[in-house]
N, CA and C atoms as an extended XYZ file, in Angstrom:
315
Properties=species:S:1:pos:R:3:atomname:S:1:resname:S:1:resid:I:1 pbc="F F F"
N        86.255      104.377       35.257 N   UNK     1
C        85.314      103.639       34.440 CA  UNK     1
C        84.016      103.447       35.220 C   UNK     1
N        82.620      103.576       34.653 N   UNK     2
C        81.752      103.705       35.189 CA  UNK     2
C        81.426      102.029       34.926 C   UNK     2
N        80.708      101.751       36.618 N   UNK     3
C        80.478      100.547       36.666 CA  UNK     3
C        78.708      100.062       36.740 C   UNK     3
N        78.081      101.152       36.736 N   UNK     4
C        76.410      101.134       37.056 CA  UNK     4
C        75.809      102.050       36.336 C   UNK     4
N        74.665      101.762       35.882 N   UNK     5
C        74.655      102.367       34.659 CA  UNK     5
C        72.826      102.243       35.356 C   UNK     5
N        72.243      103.954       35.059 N   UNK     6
C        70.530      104.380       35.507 CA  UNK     6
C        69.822      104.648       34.410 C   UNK     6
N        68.456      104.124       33.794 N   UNK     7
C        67.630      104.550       32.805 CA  UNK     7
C        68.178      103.638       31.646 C   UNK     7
N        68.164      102.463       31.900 N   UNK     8
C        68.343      102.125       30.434 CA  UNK     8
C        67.826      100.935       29.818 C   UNK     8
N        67.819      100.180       29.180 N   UNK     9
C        66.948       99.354       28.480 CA  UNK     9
C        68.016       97.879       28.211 C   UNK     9
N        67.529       96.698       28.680 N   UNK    10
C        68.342       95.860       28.667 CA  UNK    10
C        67.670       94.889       27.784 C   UNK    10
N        68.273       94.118       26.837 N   UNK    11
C        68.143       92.881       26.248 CA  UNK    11
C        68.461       91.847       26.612 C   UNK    11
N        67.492       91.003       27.461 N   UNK    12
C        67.345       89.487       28.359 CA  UNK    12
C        67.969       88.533       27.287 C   UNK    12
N        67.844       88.799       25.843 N   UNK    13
C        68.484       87.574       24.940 CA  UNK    13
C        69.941       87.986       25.039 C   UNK    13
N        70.585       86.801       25.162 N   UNK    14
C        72.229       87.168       25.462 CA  UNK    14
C        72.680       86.835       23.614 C   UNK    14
N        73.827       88.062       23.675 N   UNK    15
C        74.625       87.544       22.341 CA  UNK    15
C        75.724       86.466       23.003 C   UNK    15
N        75.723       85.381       22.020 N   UNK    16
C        76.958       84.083       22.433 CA  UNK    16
C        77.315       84.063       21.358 C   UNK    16
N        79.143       84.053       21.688 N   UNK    17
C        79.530       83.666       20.234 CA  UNK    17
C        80.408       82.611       20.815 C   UNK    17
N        81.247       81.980       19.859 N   UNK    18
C        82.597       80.861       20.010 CA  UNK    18
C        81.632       80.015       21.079 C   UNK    18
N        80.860       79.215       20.980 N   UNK    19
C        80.275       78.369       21.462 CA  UNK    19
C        80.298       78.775       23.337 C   UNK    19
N        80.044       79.840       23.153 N   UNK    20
C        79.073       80.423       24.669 CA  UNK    20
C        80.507       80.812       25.054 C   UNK    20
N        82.331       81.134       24.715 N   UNK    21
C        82.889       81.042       25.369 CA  UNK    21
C        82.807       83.061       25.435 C   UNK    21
N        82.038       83.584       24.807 N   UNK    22
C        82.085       85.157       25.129 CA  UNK    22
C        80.730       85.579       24.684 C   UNK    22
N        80.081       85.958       25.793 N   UNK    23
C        78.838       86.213       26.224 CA  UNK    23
C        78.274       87.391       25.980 C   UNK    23
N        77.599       88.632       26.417 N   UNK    24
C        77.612       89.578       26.223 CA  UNK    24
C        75.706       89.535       26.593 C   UNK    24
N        75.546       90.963       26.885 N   UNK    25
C        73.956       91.516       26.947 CA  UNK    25
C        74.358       92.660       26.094 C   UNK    25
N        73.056       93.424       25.616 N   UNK    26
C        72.766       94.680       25.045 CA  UNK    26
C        72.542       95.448       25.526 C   UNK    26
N        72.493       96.893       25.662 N   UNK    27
C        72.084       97.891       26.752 CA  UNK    27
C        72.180       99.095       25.993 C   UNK    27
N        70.669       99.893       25.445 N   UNK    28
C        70.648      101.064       25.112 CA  UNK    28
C        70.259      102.183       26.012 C   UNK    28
N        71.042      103.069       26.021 N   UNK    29
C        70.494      104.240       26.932 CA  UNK    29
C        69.447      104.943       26.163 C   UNK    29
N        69.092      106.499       26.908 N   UNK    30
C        67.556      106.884       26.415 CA  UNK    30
C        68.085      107.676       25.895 C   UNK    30
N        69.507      108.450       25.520 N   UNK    31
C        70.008      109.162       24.203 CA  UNK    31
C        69.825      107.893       22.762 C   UNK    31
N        70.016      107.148       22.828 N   UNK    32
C        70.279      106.062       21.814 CA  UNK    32
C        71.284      105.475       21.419 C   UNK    32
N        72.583      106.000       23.209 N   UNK    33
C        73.878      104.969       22.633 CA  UNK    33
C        73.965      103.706       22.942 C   UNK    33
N        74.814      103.014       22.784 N   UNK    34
C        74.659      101.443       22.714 CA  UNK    34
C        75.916      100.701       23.575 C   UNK    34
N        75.560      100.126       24.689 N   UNK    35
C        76.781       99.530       24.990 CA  UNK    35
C        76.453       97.590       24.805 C   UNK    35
N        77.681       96.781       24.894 N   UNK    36
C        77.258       95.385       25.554 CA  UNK    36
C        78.404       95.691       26.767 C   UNK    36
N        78.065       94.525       27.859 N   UNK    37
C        78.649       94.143       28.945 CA  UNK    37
C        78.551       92.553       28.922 C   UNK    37
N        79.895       92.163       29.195 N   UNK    38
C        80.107       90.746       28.969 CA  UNK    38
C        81.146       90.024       29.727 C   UNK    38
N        81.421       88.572       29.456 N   UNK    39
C        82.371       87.945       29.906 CA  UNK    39
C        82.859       87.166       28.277 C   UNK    39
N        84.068       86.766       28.976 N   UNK    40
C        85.273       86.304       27.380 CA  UNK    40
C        85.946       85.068       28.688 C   UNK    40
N        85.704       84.134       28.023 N   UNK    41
C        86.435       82.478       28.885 CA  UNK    41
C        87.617       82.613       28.113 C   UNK    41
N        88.280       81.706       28.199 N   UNK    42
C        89.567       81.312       28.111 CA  UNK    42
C        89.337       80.628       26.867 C   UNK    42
N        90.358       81.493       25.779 N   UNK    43
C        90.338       81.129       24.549 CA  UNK    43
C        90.808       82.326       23.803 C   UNK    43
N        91.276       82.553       22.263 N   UNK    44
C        91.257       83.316       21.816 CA  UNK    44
C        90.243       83.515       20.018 C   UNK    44
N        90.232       84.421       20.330 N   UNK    45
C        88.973       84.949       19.491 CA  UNK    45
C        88.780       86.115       18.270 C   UNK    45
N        88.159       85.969       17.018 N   UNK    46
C        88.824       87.311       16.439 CA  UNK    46
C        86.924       87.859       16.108 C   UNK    46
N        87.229       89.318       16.003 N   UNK    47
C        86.023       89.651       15.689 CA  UNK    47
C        86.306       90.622       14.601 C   UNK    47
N        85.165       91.221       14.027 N   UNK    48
C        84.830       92.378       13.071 CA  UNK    48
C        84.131       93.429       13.943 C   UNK    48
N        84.475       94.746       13.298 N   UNK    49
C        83.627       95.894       14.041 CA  UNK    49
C        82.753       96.269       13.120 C   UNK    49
N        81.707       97.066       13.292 N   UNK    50
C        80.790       98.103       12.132 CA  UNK    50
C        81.526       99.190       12.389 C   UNK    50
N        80.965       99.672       14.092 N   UNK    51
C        81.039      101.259       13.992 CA  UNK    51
C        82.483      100.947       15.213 C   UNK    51
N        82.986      102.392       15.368 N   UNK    52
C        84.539      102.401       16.341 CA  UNK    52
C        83.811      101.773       17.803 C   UNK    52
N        84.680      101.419       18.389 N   UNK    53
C        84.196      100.778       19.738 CA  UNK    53
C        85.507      101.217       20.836 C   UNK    53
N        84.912      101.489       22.215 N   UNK    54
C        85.971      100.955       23.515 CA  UNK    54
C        85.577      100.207       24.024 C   UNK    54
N        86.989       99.661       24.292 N   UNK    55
C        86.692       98.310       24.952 CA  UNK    55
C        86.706       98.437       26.325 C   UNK    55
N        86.387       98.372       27.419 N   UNK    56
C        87.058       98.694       29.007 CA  UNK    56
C        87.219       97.286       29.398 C   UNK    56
N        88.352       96.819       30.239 N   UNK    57
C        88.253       95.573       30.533 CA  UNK    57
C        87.998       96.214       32.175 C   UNK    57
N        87.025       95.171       33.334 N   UNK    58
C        86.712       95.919       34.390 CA  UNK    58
C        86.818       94.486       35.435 C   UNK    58
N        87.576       93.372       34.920 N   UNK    59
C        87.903       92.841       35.829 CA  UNK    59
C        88.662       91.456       34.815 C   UNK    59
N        90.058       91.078       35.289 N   UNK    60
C        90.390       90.139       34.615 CA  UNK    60
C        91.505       90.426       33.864 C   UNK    60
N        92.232       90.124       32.911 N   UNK    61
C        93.073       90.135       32.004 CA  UNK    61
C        92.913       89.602       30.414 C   UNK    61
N        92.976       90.138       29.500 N   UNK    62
C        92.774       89.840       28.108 CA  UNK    62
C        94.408       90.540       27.494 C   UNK    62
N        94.502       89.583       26.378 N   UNK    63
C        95.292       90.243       25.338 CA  UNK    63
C        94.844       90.446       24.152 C   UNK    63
N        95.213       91.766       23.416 N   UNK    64
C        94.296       92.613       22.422 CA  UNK    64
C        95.230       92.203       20.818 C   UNK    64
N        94.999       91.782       19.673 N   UNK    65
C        96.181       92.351       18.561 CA  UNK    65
C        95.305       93.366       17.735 C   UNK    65
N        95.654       94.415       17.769 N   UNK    66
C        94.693       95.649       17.303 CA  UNK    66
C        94.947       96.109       15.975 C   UNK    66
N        94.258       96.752       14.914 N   UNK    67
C        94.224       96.965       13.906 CA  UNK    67
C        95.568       97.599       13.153 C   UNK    67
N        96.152       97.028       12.740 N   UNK    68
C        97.269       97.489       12.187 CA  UNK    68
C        98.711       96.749       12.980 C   UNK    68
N        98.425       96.584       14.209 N   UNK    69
C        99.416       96.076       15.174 CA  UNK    69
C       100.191       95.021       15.036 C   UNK    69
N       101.644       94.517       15.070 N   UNK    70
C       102.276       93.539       14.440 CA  UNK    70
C       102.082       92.231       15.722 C   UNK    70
N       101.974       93.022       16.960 N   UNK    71
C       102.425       92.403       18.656 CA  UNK    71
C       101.050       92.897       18.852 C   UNK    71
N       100.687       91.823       20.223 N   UNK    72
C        99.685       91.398       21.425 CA  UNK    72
C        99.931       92.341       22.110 C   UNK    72
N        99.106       92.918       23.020 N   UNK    73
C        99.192       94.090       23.858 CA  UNK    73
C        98.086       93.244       24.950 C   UNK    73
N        99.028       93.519       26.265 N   UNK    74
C        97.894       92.875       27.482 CA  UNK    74
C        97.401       94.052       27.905 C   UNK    74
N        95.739       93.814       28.232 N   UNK    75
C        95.174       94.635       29.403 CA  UNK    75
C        94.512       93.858       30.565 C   UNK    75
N        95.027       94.781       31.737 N   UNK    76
C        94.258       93.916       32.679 CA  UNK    76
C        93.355       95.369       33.413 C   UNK    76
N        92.753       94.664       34.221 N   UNK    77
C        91.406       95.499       34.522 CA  UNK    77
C        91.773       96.674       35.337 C   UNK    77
N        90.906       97.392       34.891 N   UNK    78
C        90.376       99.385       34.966 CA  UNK    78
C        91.571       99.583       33.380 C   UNK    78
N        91.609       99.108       32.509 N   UNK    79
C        92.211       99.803       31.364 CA  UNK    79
C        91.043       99.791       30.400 C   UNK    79
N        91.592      100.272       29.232 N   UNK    80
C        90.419      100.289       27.754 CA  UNK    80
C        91.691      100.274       26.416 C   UNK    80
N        91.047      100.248       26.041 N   UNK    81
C        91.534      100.033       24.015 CA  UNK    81
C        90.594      100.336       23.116 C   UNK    81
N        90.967      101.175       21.978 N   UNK    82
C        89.836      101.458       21.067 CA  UNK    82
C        89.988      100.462       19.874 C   UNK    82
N        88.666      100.529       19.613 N   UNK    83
C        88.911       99.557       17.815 CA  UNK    83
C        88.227      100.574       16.945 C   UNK    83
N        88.953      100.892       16.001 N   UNK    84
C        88.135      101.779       15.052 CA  UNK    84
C        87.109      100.874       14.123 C   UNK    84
N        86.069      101.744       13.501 N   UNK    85
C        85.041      101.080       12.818 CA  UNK    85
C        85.627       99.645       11.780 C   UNK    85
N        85.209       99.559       11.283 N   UNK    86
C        85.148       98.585       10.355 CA  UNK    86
C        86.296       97.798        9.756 C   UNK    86
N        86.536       97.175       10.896 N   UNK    87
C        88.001       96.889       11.296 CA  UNK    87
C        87.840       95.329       11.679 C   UNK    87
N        89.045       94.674       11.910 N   UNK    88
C        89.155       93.733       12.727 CA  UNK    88
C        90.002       93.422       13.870 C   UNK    88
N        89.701       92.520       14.967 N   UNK    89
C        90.529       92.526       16.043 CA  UNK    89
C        90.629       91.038       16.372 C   UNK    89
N        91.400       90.788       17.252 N   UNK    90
C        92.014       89.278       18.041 CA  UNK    90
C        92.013       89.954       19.317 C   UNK    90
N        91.202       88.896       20.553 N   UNK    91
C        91.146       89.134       21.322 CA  UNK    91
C        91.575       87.921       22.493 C   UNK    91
N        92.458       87.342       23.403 N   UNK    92
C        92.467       86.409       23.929 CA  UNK    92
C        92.371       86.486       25.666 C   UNK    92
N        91.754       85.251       25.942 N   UNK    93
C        92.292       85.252       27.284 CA  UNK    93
C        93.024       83.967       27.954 C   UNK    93
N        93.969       83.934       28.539 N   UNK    94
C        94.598       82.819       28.627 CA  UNK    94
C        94.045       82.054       30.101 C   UNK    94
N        93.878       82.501       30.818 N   UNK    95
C        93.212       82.187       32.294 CA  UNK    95
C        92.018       82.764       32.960 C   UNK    95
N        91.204       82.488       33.288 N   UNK    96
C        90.107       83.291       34.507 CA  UNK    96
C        88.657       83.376       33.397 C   UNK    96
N        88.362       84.816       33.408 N   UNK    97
C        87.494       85.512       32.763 CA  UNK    97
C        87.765       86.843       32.945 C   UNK    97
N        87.663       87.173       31.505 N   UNK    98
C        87.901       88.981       31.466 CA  UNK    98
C        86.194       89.077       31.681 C   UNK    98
N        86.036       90.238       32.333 N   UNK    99
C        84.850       91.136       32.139 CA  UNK    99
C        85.234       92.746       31.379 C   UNK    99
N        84.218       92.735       30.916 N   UNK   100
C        84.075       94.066       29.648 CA  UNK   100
C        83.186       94.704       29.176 C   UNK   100
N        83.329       96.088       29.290 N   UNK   101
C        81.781       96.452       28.812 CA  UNK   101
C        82.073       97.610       27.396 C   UNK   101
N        82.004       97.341       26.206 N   UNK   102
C        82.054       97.752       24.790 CA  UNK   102
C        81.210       98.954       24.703 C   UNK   102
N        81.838      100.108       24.382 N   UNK   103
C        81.015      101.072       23.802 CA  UNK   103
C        81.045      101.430       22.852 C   UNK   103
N        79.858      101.416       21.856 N   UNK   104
C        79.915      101.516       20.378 CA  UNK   104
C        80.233      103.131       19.964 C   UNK   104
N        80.699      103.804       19.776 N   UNK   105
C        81.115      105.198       19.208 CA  UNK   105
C        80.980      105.533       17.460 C   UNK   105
């Protein structure tokens, strides 16, 4: 998993959701793909997708319930998980802070 990222364009306004407990910046490269890089506190959380996404978790532990999935699936860091487009997901963390950096596909 790539951890540094050259040539690209960052957005200083942070996305916050669940009352600041998962953070995130914007980051377009100069093809025009799109990542965020973030932190997720302790809590669990559900989101919506537009377009398919990976998730990489790159430090920390989260548990995923993924589209269609009956059971929680843990990842802990250097793994990934995909979410297909226009979908929904549950995402938790029970201790620490996951770090993560989302690539929109």
């Amino acid at each position: 998993m790539q951890t540094q990222f050259e040539n690209i364009s960052v957005n200083a306004k942070a996305n916050i959701y669940f009352d600041g407990k998962v953070i995130s910046h914007s980051i377009e490269f100069q093809d025009g793909s799109k990542k965020t890089m973030g932190l997720i506190f302790p809590g669990s959380y559900n989101f919506d997708t537009a377009a398919a996404e990976i998730m990489e978790i790159h430090a920390g532990t989260c548990r995923a319930k993924l589209p269609g999935a009956d059971d929680w699936e843990t990842f802990e860091a250097d793994s990934t998980f995909n979410v297909p487009a226009n979908a929904n997901f549950e995402i938790a963390v029970d201790e620490g802070t996951a770090e993560y950096i989302c690539s929109f596909v």
